[in-house]
MDTraj code that builds the backbone (N, CA, C; nanometers):
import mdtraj as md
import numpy as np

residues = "UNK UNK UNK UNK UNK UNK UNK UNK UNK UNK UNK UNK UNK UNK UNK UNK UNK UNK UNK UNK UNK UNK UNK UNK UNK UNK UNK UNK UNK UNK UNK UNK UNK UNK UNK UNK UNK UNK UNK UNK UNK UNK UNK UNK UNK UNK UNK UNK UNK UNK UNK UNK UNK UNK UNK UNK UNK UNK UNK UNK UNK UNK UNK UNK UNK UNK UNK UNK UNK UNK UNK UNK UNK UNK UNK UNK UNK UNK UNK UNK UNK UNK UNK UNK UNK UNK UNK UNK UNK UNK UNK UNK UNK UNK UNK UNK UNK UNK UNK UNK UNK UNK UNK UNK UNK UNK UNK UNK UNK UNK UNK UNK UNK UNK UNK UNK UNK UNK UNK UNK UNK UNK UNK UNK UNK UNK UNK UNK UNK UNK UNK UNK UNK UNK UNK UNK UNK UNK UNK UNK UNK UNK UNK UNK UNK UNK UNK UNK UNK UNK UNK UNK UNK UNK UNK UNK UNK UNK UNK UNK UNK UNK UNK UNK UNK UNK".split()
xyz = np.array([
    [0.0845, -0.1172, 0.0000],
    [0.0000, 0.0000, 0.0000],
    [0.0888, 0.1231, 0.0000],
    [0.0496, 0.2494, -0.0750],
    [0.1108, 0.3247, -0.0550],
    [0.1614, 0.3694, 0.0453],
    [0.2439, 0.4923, 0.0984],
    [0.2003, 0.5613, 0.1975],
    [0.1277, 0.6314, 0.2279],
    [0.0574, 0.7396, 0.2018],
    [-0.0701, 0.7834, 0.2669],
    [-0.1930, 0.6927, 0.2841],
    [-0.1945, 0.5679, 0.2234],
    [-0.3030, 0.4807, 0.2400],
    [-0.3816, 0.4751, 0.1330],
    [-0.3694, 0.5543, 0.0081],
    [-0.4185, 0.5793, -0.1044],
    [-0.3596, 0.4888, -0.1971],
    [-0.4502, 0.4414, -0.3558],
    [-0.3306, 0.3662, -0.3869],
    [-0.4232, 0.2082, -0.4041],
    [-0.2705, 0.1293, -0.5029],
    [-0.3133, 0.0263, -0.4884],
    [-0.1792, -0.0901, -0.4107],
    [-0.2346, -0.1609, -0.3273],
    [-0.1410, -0.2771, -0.2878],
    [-0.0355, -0.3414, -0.3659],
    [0.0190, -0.3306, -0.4113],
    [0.1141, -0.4291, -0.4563],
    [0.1315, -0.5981, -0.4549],
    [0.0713, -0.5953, -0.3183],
    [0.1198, -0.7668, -0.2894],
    [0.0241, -0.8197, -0.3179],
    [-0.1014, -0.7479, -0.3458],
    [-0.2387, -0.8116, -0.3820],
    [-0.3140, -0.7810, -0.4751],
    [-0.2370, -0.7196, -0.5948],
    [-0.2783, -0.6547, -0.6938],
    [-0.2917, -0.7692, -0.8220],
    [-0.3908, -0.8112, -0.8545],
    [-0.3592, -0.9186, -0.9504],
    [-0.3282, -0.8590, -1.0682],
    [-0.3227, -0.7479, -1.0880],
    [-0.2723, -0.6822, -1.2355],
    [-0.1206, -0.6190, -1.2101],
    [-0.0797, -0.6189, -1.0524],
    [0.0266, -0.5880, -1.1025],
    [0.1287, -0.7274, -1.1119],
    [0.0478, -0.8297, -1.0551],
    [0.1021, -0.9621, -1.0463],
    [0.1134, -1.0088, -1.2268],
    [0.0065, -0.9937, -1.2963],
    [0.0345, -0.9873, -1.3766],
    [0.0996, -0.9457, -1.4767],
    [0.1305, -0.8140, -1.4844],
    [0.2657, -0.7391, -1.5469],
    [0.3815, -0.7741, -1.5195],
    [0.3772, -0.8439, -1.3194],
    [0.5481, -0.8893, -1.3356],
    [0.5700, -1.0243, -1.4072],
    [0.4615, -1.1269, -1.4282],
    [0.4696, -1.1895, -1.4863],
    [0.4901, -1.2059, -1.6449],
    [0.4014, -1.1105, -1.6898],
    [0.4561, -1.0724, -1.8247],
    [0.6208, -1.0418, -1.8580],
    [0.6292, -0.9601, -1.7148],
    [0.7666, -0.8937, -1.7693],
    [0.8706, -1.0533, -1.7531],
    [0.8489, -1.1274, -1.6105],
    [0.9532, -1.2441, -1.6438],
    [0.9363, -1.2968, -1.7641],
    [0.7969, -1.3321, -1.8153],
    [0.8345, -1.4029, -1.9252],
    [0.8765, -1.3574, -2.0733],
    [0.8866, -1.2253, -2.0472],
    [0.9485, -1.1494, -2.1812],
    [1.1098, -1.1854, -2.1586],
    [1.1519, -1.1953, -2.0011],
    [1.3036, -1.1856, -2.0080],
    [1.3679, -1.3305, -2.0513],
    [1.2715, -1.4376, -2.0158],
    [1.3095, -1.5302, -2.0311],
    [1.3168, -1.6010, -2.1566],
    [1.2485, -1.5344, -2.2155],
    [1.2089, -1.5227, -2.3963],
    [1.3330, -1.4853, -2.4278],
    [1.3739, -1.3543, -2.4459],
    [1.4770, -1.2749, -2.4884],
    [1.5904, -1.3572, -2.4532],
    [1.6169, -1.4519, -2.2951],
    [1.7228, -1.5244, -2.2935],
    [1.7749, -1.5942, -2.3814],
    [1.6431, -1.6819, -2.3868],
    [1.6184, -1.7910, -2.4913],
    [1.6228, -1.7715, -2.6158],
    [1.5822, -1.6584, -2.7004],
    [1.6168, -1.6549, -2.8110],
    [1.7613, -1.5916, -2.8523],
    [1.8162, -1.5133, -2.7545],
    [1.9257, -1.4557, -2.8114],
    [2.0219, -1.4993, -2.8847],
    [2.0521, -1.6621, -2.8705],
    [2.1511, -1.7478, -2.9307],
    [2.1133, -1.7319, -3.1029],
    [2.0047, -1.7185, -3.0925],
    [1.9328, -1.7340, -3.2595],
    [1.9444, -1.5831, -3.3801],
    [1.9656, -1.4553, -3.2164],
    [2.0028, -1.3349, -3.2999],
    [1.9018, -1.3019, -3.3121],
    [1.7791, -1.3086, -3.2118],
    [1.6515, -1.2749, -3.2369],
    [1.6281, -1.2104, -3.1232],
    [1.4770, -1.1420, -3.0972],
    [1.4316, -1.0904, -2.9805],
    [1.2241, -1.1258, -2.9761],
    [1.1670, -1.1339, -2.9146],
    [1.0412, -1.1508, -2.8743],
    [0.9883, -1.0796, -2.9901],
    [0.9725, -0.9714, -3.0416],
    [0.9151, -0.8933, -3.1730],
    [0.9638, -0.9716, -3.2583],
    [1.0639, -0.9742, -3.2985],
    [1.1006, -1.0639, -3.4222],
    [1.0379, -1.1777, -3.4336],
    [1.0422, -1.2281, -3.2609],
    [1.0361, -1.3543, -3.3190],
    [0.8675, -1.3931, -3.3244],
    [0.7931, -1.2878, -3.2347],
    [0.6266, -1.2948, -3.2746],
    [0.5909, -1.2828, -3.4006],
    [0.6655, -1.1411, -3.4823],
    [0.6853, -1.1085, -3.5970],
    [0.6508, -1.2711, -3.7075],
    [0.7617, -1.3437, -3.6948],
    [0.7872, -1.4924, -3.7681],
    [0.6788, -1.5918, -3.7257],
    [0.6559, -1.6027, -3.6187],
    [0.5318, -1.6822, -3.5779],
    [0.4567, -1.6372, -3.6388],
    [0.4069, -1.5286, -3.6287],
    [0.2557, -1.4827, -3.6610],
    [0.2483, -1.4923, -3.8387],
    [0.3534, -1.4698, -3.9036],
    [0.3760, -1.5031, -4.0772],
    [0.3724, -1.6782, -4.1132],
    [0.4095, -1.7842, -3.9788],
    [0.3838, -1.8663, -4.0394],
    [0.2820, -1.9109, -4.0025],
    [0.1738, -1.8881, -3.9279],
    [0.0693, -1.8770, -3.9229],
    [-0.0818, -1.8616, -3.9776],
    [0.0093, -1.7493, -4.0437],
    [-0.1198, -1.6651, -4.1432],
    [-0.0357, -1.5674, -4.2096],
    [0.0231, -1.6564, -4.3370],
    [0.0913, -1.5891, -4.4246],
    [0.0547, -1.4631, -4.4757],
    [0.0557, -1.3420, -4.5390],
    [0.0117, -1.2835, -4.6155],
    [-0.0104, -1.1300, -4.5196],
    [-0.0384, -1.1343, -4.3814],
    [-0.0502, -1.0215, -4.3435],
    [0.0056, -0.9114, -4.3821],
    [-0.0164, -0.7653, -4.3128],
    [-0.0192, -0.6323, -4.3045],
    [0.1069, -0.6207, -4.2512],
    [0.1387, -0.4951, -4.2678],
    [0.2279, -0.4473, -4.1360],
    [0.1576, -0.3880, -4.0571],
    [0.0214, -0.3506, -4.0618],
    [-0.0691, -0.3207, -3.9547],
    [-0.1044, -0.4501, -3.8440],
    [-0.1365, -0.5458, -3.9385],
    [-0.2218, -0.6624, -3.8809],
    [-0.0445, -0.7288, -3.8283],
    [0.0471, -0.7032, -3.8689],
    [0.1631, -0.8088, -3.8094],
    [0.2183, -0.6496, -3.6321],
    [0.1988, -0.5721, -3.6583],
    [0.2195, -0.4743, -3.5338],
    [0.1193, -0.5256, -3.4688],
    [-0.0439, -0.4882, -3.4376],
    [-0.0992, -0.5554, -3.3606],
    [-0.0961, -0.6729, -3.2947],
    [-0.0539, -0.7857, -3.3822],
    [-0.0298, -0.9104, -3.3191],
    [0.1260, -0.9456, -3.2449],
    [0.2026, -0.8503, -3.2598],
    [0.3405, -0.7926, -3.1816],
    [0.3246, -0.7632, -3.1029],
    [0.2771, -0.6493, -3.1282],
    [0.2035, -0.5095, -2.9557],
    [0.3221, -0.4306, -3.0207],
    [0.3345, -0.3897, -3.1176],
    [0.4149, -0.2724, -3.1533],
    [0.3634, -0.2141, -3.2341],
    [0.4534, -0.0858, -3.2303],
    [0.3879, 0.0375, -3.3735],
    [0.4138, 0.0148, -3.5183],
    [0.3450, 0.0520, -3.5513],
    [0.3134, 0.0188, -3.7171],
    [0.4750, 0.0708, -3.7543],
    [0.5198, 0.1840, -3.6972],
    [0.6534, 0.2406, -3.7536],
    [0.7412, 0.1029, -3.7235],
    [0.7413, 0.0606, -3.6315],
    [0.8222, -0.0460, -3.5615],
    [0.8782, -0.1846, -3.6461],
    [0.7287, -0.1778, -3.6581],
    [0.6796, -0.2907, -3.7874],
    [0.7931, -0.3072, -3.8808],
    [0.7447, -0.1655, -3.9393],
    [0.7812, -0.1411, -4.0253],
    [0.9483, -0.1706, -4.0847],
    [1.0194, -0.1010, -3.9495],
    [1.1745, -0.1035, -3.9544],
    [1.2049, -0.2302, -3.9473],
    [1.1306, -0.3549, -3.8506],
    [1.1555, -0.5003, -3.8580],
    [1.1423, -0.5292, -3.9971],
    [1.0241, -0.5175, -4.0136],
    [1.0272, -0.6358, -4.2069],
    [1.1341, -0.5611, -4.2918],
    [1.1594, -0.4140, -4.2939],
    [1.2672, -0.3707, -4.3819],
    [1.3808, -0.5022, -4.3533],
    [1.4260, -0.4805, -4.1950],
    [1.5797, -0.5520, -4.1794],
    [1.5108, -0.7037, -4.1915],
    [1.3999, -0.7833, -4.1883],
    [1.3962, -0.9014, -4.1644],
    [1.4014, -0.9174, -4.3466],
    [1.3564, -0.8576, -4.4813],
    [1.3594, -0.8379, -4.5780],
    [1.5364, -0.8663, -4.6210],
    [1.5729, -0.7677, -4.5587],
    [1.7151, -0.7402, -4.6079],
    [1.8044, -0.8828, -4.5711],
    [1.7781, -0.9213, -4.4777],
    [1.8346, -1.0738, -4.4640],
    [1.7676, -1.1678, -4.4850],
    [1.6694, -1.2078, -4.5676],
    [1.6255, -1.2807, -4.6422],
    [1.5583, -1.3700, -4.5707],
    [1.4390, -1.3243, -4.4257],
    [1.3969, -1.4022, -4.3533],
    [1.2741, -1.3438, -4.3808],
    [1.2553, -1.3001, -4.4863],
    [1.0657, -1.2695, -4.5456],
    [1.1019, -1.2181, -4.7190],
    [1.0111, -1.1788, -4.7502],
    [0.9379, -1.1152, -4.8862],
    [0.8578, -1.1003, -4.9257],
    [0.8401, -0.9501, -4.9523],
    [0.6810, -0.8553, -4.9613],
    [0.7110, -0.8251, -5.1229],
    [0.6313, -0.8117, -5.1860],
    [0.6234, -0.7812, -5.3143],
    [0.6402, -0.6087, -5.3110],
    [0.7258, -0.5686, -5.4457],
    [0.7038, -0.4448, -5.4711],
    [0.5994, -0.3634, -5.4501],
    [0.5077, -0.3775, -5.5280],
    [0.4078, -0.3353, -5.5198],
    [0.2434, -0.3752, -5.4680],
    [0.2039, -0.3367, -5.3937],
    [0.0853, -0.3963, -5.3074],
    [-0.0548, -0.4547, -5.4410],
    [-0.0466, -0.5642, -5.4033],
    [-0.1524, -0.6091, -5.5678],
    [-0.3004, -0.5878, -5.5117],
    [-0.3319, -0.5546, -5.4165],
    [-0.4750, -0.4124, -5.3521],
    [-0.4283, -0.3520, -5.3079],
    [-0.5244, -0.2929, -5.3123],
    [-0.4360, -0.1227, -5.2144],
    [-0.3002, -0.0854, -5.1815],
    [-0.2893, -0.0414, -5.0654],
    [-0.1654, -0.0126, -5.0348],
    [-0.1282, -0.1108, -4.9234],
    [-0.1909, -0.2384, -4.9275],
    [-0.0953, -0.3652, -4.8244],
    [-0.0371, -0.4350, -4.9336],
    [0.1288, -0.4735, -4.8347],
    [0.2344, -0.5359, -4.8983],
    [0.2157, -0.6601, -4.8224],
    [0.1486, -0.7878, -4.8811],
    [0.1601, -0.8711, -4.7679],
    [0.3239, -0.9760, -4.7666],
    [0.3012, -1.0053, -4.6807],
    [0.4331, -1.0309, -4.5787],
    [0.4724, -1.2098, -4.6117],
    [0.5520, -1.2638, -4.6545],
    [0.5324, -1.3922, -4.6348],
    [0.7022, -1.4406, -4.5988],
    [0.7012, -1.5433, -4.5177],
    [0.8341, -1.5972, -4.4272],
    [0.9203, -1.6545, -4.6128],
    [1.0196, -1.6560, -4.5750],
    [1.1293, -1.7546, -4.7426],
    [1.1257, -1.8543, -4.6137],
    [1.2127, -1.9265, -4.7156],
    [1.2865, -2.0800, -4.6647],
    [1.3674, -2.0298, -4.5350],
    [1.4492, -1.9607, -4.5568],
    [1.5622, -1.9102, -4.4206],
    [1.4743, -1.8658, -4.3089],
    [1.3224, -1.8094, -4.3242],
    [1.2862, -1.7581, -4.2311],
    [1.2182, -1.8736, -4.1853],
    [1.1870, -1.9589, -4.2516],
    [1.1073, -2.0866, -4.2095],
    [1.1971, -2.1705, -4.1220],
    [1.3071, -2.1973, -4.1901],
    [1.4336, -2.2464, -4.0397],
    [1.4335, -2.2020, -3.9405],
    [1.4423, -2.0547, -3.9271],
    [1.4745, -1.9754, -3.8578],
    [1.4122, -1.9906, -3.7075],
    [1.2412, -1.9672, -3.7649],
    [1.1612, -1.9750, -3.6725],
    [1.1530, -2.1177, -3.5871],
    [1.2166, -2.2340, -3.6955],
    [1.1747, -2.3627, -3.6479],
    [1.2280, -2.3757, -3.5262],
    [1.3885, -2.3163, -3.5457],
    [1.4851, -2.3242, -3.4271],
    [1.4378, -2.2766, -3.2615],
    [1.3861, -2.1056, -3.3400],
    [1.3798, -2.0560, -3.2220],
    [1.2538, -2.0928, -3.1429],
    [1.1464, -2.1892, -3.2196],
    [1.0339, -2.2321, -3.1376],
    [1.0410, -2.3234, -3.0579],
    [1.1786, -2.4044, -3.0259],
    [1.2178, -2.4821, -2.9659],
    [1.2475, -2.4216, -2.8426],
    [1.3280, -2.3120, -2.8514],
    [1.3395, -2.2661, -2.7526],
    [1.2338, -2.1270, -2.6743],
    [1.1595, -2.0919, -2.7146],
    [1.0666, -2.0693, -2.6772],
    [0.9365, -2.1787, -2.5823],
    [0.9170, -2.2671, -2.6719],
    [0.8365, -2.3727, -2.6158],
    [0.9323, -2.4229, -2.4600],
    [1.0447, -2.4157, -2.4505],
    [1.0682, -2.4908, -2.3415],
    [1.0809, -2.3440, -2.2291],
    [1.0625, -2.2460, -2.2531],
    [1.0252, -2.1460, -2.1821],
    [0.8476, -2.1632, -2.0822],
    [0.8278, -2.1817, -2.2018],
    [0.6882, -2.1768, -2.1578],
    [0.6705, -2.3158, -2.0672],
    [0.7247, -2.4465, -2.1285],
    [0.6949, -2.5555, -2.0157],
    [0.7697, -2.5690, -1.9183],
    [0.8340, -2.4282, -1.8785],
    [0.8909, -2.4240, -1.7470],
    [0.7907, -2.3456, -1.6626],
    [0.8107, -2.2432, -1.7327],
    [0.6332, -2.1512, -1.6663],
    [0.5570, -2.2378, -1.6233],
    [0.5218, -2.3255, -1.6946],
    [0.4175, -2.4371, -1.6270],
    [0.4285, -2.5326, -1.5534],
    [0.5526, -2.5490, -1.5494],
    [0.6175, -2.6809, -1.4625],
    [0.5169, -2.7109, -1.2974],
    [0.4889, -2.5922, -1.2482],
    [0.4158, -2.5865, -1.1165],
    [0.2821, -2.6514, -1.1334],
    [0.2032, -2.5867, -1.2833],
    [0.0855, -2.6423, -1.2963],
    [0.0350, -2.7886, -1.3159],
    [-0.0526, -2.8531, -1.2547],
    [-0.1222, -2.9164, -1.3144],
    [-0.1896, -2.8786, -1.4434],
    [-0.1809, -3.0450, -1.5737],
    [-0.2593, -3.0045, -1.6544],
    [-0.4300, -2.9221, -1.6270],
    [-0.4776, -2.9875, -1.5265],
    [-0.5976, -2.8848, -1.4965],
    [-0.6325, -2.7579, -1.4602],
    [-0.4843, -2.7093, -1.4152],
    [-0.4418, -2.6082, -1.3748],
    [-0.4000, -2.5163, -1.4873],
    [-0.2787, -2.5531, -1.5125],
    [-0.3121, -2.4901, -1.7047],
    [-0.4378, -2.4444, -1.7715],
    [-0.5381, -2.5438, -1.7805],
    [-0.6327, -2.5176, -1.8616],
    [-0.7102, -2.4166, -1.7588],
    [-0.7026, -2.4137, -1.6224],
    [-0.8363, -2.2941, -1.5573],
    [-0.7543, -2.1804, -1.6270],
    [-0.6091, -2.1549, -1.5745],
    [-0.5224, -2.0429, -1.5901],
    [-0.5293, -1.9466, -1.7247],
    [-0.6080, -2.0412, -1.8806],
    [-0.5793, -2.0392, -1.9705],
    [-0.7338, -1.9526, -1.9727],
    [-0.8423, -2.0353, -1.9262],
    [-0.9464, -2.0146, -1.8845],
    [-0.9580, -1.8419, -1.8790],
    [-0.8823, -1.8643, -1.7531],
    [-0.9732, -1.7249, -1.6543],
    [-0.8492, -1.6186, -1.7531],
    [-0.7307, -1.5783, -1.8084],
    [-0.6578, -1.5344, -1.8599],
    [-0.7506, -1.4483, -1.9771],
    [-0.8298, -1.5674, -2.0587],
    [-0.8756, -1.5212, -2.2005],
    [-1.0030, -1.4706, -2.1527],
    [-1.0731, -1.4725, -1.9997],
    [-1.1798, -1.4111, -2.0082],
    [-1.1369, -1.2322, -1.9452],
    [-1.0427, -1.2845, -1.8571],
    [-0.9995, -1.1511, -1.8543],
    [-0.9845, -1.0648, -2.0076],
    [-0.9137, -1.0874, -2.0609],
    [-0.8909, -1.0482, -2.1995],
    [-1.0207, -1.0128, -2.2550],
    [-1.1352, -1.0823, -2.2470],
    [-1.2315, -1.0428, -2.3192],
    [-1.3273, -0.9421, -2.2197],
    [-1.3310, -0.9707, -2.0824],
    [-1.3319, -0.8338, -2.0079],
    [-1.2982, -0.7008, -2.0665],
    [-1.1832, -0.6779, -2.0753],
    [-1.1124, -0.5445, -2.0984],
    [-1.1820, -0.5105, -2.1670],
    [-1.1591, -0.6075, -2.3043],
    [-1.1752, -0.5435, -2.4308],
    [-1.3419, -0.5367, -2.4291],
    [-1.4003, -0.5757, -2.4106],
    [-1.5918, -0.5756, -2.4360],
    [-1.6027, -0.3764, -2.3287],
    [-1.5016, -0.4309, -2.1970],
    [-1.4992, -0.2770, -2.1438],
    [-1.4923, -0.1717, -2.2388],
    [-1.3921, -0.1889, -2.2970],
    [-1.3543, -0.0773, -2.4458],
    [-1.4352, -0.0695, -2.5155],
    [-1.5497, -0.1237, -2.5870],
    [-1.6059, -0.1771, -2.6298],
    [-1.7344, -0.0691, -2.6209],
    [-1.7317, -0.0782, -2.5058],
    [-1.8668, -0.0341, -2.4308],
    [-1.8732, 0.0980, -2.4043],
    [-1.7406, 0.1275, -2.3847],
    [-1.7396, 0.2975, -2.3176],
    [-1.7231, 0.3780, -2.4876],
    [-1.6902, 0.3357, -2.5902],
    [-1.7096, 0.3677, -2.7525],
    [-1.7984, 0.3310, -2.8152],
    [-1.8846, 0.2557, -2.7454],
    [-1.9923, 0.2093, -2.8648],
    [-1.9880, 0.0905, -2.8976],
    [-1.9069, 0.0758, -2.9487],
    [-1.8140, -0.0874, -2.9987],
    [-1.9281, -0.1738, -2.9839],
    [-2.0090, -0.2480, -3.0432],
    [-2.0363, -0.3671, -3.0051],
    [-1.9393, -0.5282, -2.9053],
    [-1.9829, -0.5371, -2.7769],
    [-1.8786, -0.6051, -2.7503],
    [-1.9306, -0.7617, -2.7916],
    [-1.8288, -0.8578, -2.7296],
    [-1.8929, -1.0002, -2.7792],
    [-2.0110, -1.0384, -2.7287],
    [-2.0770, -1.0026, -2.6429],
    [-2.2086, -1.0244, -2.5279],
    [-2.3060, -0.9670, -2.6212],
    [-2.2922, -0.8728, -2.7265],
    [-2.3814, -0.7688, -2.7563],
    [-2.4415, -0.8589, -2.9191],
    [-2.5663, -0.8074, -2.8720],
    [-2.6485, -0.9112, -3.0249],
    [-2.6137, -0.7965, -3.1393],
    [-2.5819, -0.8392, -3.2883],
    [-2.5665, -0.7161, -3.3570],
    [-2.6583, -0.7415, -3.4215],
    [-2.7387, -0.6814, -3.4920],
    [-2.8207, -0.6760, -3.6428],
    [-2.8014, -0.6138, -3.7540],
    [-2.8049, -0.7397, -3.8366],
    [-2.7814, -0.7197, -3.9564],
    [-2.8612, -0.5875, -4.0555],
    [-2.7840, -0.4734, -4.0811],
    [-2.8835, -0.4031, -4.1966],
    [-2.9651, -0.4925, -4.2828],
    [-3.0772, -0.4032, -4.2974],
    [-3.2156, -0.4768, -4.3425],
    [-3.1741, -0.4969, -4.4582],
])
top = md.Topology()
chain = top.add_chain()
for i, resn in enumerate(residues, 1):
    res = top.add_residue(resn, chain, resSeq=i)
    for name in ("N", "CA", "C"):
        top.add_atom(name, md.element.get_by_symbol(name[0]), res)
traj = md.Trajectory(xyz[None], top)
């Protein structure tokens, strides 16, 4: 608790419990990939292309948590070393979609190895049943927030019936 008594707790804050958790597991990421010459953006960056080839640099920042500028400077340098390729020219509009080469397809294979054993250390404490509540209550939080956002803009959230124009 603060000092004046104002404030939120610390030791009982499940959001800030959660941020430190985020933050270990960003460090432990970054451990883990560094051997590969990679970092957590990059390497979401590559996941998320072999995934669902073809994206944005809008739609590949969002699924990062970075800025479109950010994006941007990654696929230049991930381009330049031959761990993607976007076409010259955008064949709609103005999206260049994004797709992994062969080198980036290695690339990622490697570093998902070591990623994955990140994560089944994180879990090592859990029971499989435990996992799955954790996974549970995690994604409803998530859909909390966002239906919150949702709501205070208008937004239709997921709870909300939409109708179709007549």
């Amino acid at each position: 608790m603060s000092q004046d008594g104002a404030g939120i707790d610390l030791e009982t804050s499940l959001g800030y419990l959660l941020k430190e958790a985020s933050s270990a597991l960003r460090v432990a990421m970054e451990e883990a990939l560094r051997p590969f010459g990679m970092n957590v953006t990059r390497y979401s960056c590559l996941e998320l292309l072999a995934q669902r080839p073809g994206l944005s640099n809008s739609e590949l920042a969002r699924g990062a948590f970075v800025t479109r500028q950010s994006m941007n400077v990654l696929l230049q340098a991930l381009e330049r070393e031959g761990y993607v390729t976007r076409p010259a020219e955008a064949p709609v509009g103005k999206v260049l979609p994004t797709r992994l080469t062969p080198r980036g397809r290695r690339s990622l294979e490697q570093a998902t190895v070591a990623v994955r054993s990140v994560e089944v250390r994180m879990l090592a404490g859990l029971t499989g049943a435990e996992q799955s509540e954790a996974f549970r209550i995690l994604q409803s939080m998530i859909r909390s927030l966002r239906d919150g956002d949702r709501a205070e803009d208008g937004t239709p959230g997921s709870g909300d019936a939409v109708m179709p124009n007549g």
